[in-house]
N, C-alpha and C positions, 0 to 999 in steps of 0.2 A: 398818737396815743394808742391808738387800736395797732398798731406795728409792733410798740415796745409789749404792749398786752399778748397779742401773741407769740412775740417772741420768748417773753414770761412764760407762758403755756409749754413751750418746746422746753422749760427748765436752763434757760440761759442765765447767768450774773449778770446785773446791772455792768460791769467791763465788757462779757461779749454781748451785750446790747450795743453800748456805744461801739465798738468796733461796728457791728454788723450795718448798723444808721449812722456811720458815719458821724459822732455827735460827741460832747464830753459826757464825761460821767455826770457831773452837776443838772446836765439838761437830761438826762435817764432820768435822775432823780426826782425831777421835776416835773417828767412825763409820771413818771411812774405816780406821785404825791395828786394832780391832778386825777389823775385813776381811781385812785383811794376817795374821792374827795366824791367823783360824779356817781361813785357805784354804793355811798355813802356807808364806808367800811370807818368807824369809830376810830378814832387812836386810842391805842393804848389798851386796846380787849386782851383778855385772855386766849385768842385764835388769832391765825398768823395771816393777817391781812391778804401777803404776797398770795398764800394759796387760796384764799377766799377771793379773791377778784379773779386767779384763773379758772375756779371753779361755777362762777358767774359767767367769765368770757365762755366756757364749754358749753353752760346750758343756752347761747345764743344761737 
């Protein structure tokens, strides 16, 4: 998860994630939903989740 996170960071798609990890797209997805889930990012806010969790992953 911390791989697809930083790969999010560098502004990758969920496609070149799974390219780059070797992985489907369904398991990105799944990396990525886990993500959301531990950095406790709401579904369904008004702010865009994807850059709120790379903006979490920066300030580590």
């Amino acid at each position: 998860e911390r791989e697809v996170l930083a790969l999010m960071a560098e502004g990758k798609s969920n496609n070149a994630i799974a390219e780059a990890i070797v992985v489907s797209g369904g398991a990105v997805e799944k990396h990525i939903s886990n993500i959301f889930l531990k950095l406790d990012l709401p579904p369904a806010t008004g702010d865009h989740r994807r850059v709120l969790a790379v903006l979490r992953y920066l300030e580590t």
